[in-house]
Every structure is written in C-alpha cells, then in structure tokens.
C-alpha positions, -999 to +999 in steps of 0.1 A: +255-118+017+244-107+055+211-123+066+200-100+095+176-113+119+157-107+146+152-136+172+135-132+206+110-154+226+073-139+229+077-113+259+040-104+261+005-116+261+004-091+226+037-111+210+023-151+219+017-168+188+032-139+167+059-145+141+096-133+154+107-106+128+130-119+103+147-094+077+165-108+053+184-088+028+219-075+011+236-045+020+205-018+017+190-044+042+217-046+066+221-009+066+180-005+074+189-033+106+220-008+120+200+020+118+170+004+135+192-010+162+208+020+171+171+042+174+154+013+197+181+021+227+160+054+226+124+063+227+125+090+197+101+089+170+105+071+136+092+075+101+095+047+081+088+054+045+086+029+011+066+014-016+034-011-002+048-043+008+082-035+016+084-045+048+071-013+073+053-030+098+084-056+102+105-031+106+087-014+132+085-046+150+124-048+145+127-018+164+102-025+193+115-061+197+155-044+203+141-015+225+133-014+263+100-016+254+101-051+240+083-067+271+059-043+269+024-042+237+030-034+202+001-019+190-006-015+152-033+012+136-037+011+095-047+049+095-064+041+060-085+019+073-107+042+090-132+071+082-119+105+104-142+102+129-137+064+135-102+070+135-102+090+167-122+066+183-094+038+175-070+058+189-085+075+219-111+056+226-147+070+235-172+072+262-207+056+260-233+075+245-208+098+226-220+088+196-248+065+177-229+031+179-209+042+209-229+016+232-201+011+256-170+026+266-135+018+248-101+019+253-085+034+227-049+021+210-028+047+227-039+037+259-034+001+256-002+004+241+008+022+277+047+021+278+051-003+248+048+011+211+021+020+188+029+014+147+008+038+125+008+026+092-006+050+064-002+081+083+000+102+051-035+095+049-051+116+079-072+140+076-059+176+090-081+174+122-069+141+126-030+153+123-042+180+148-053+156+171-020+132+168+001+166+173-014+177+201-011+140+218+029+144+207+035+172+223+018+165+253+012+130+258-023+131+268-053+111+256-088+124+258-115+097+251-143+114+221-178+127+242-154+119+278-158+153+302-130+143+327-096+155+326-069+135+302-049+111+310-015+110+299+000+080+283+040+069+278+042+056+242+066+053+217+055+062+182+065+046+149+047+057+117+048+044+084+041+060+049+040+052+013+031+084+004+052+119+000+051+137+030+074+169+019+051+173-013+020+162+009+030+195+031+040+213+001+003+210-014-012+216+021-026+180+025+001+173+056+010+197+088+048+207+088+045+210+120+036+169+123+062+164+099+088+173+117+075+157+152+074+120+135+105+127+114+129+130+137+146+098+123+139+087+090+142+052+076+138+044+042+131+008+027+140+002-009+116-011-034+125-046-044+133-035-077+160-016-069+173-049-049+173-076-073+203-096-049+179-100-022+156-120-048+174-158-040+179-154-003+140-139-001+128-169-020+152-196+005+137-181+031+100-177+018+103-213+009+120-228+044+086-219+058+064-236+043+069-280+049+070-290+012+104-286-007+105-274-041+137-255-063+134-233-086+163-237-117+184-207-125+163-196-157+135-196-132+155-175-102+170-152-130+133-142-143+126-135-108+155-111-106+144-092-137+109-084-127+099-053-117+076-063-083+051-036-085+042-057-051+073-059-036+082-085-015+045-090-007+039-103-041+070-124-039+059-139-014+024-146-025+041-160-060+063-186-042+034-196-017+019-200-047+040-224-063+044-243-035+008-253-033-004-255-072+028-271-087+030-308-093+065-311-093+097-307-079+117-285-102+099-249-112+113-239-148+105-206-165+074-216-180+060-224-147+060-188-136+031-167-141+030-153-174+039-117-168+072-135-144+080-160-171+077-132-200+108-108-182+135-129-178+151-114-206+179-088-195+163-059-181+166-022-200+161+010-182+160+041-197+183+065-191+156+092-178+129+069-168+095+084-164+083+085-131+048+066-128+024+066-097+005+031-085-024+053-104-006+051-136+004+016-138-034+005-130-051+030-151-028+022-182-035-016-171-071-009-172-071+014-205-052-018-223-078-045-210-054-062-189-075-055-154-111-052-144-122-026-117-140-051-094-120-083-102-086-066-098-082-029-085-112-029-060-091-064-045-059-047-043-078-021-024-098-045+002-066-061+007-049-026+015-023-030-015-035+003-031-044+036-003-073+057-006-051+084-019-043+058-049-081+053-059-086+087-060-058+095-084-071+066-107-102+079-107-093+115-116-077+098-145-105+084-154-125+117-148-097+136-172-099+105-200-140+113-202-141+147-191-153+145-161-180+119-172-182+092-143-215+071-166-184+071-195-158+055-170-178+023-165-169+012-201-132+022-195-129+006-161-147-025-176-180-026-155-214-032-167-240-004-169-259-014-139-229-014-118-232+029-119-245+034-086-226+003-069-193+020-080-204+059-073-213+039-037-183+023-037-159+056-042-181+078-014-179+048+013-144+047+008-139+087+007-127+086-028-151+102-043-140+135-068-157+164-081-161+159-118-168+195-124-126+203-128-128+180-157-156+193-179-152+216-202-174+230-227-149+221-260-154+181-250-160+160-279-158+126-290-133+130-314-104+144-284-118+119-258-102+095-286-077+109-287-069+112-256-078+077-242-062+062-274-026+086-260-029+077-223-031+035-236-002+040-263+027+031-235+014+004-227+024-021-252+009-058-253+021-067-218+019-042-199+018-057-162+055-068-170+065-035-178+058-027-138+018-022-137+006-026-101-004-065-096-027-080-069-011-109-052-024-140-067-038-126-100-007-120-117-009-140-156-040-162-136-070-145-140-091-136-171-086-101-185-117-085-206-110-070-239-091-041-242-111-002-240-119+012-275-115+049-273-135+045-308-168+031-292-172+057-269-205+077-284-204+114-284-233+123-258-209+100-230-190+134-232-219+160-239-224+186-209 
C-alpha cells in the first residue's frame, strides 16, 4: 500500500512551525498526489472539490510545497467565514476611513500572498458580487483596496480553491457564475470521502497514532469496526476519535467496546443498497434531530463554530425544519430541541450567520396538525434507533459521548404551532 508524502524543510517565515504535509492513503490517494505533482510545475488554477474533512487545505499545501512557489507565503481564506462585505476586505484589503471599523489601513490576503499561493476554502459560498469581484482579479490580476482612490496594483498569485459544495448545479440554479467556474476549474481534483476508502482506515490510524508520544493498539475487531463506519466526518473525525482514545483510555489494547457507541455498534458487515438514496449533511442532521439523537445548540450549532457544517448547510436544515412546521420558526424550537426562551437567541443566531429563510414558501393555508404529524412522523421513520451509525453528520468528539434529549413527538405539537 503506497504512503505518499510530502517532506520539505520550512522555506518561509509563513511555513516555520507549520506541520510538513503528509498524505497518506491507497490507490485513490496516490492518484490525488500524481495529479498534484504534475499541476505545481505550473502556475494554473486548481479546484479541489470533496466532503468536509477530506483533506483540501493539505492538499493545496501539497501542491504549493512541490511548486516554484514553495519559498514563497501560502495564504489561506475560509470564504464561509466571512459576511460579503468583510470578505472583500480580507482579500483586498481597505483604506482607513472606508468604513466604520476601518481605523487603519490593511493589506489584504492577495497582496501578501505576492508570488506565493492563496487557498480559498468554501468558495461555493460567495456571494455573486463577491465572484464578480474574484473574476475580475483573475482576469486581470489587479487588487483594488475597498474606499482606496489610487490606481490598482497588480499582484502575481497562484490560486487554489476549495469546495464542498456543487458548483455545476450551483451555476445551474444561478447561485455560481459560469464564467468563474470555468476560470478556477481549469484542473480539477477530487478527494474521496473516506467511506468510499475503507483501506486507507489502518495506515490513517498508524499514522494518526505515531504522532502523538503515548503507544496504544487497537485489536482487529476494533480496526475492522473502523473500516465499516461510514465517517460522516471524514478523516477529521478519525482523527479526533483516535486522539481521543489516546488521551481517555486506561489501557493498552482498545477492543470494540471501547469505541464510541455509534463506532462500536457497525462493525458488523456493511450493506449498501443497490440504489442508495442520496442524502445531503442537511438530511443526516435533521433526521438526527427529528429522532432525539442531537440538540441544536449542543451539537449542530458546534459543528457549525467549528466549520464542519457551511452556511449553505444550516440553511437547508432549517428549510427542513420550515417545511416540517410549515413555515412555523416558534414550532421548530421543540423539533430542534431548544427551550422556549431560546426564540430570539436562535432567529439571532440564523441572521448573524446569513442563514436566515423566508418562511412565507412554506405556509400554506390547508396546514393542520393532523399533516404536520404526519409529516414530521414520515421525515423521522428512516431513521431507525441509531441513526448516527447509519451515516448522520457527527461533530468531532460527541459521537456516542454526549447526552441526547428525548426524541421529537410529532403528536405534541398543538394545532395553533401551525395556524396562519
């Protein structure tokens, strides 16, 4: 089994102190490091699409550390992580005075990444003036600070992006330019979930565990439970499950039963249907929700904070909330398991956050209590009694750990929650 890996000594004031990238992987793997080697003799642009925790940043830093630019900064933006207007500001920069907390002048990220490489991660989820902005800059390298009057100054960077999003049905719904599209796609690399690479589970958990000082094993029922678990995480969660181990067990030999429950409850052989159902991050939390197996604060608004879960996947979760109520956002805090008081925290929550939607699409004047149960008892009937191990989204460190509050009953839902 190849173990590619990347190993270089910090070039830059940017790389001191950072870890060397280190992919480790079968055959899918290898293939990801070819391709990567061969795009970094250039200076074209990269997409590099997958599931959350795959891997995208590291393999944009595989690329920048085999590249010409490798001496040079490596500059990373989480495009999710900022409102539109901040987000032109983190990557242009701005003048003092341009705006109410502009109070000095900045340098934004595509200046300071000035012949080495900037990473955008989450690009699915800019605005359209914001992919306006990044075309323009593509096509003609220039960078003009918000509120500056002077002319632009162009900048030589290489540009990686990163998505876990759709792009072609993103463009398709008229959420993403075409034009952008095909300026940051001009080579495309895609990571596989881990799911779909169960033989990279043992050498990911030899190499997880060679960092950390204290040596543990884990038996063969143990590794094999590993290998039939879905990772809804990715290698992300892997990760966080062995660090995990490594710190709270006593002993020296991890069994089955020292997994986390929904680990240690699939490693019976795996069963995939022969036309499997494709289900968002939205569905796996709202069914996990519906069922009683997550909290919104203790589990979803944590994957969110830690940037498991995008913007664009709170926003589906809540229109399936919206569509289980009818549009009722007061009848969600029961489903989503929050208490009363917690109404205008959470509507504060979703508008901070831009993920806020218009309940009016929902209502309907035929609403009654009698289909919302119906139709919140339908939407929780897949879920089963464990449904985190059937592949429901789970935050790092919470999987089969925390508390879960009782499950939602459709049935206790009065009729006025759903009353126009």
């Amino acid at each position: 089994m190849s173990l590619p890996t990347v190993s270089r000594e910090p070039s830059s004031p940017d790389d001191a102190g950072t870890a060397v990238p280190k992919l480790v992987g079968g055959e899918s793997i290898d293939k990801v490091c070819r391709t990567a080697r061969r795009v970094a003799q250039g200076n074209t642009k990269v997409l590099i699409t997958g599931e959350s925790g795959v891997g995208k940043d590291l393999v944009a830093r595989y690329i920048h550390a085999h590249s010409e630019r490798a001496a040079r900064s490596y500059v990373a933006v989480n495009c999710a992580a900022f409102t539109e207007s901040l987000l032109e500001s983190e990557l242009f920069g701005h003048v003092k005075g341009s705006f109410t907390d502009a109070h000095r002048d900045k340098i934004g990220k595509l200046q300071l990444a000035h012949e080495g490489t900037v990473f955008l991660d989450e690009v699915g989820e800019m605005s359209l003036r914001m992919q306006a902005l990044l075309l323009r800059f593509l096509e003609s390298g220039e960078i003009q600070p918000v509120g500056a009057d002077g002319l632009a100054r162009r900048v030589n960077v290489r540009v990686i992006a990163a998505t876990n999003r759709d792009l072609d049905t993103l463009v398709a719904s008229g959420q993403f330019r075409h034009d952008l599209l095909y300026r940051i796609k001009v080579v495309h690399i895609r990571i596989p979930p881990l799911r779909e690479r169960p033989e990279d589970i043992r050498p990911l958990v030899v190499h997880i565990l060679a960092r950390f000082g204290r040596r543990i094993r884990l038996t063969p029922a143990a590794l094999t439970a590993l290998e039939h678990y879905r990772w809804p995480g990715n290698v992300r969660e892997l990760q966080n499950v062995i660090e995990q181990l490594v710190w709270d067990f006593e002993g020296d030999a991890v069994d089955v039963h020292h997994l986390p429950r929904s680990l240690s409850s699939s490693g019976e052989p795996r069963v995939e249907p022969s036309r499997e159902r494709r289900r968002t991050v939205a569905d796996e939390l709202f069914a996990a929700l519906v069922a009683g197996h997550y909290s919104f604060w203790e589990h979803v608004h944590s994957l969110f904070l830690e940037r498991d879960i995008t913007r664009h996947d709170l926003r589906e979760l809540v229109r399936r909330g919206l569509a289980a109520t009818y549009g009722n956002y007061r009848a969600m805090l029961q489903m989503f398991h929050l208490p009363p008081t917690d109404y205008k925290r959470f509507l504060n929550f979703l508008a901070a956050h831009q993920c806020s939607v218009d309940y009016r699409p929902f209502r309907t004047t035929q609403a009654s209590a009698a289909t919302l149960r119906i139709r919140a008892q339908s939407l929780a009937q897949p879920i089963g009694q464990d449904p985190v191990a059937r592949g429901a989204t789970v935050a790092p460190g919470v999987a089969g750990n925390a508390a879960c509050p009782p499950a939602f009953d459709p049935a206790s839902v009065p009729p006025e929650a759903v009353s126009l």
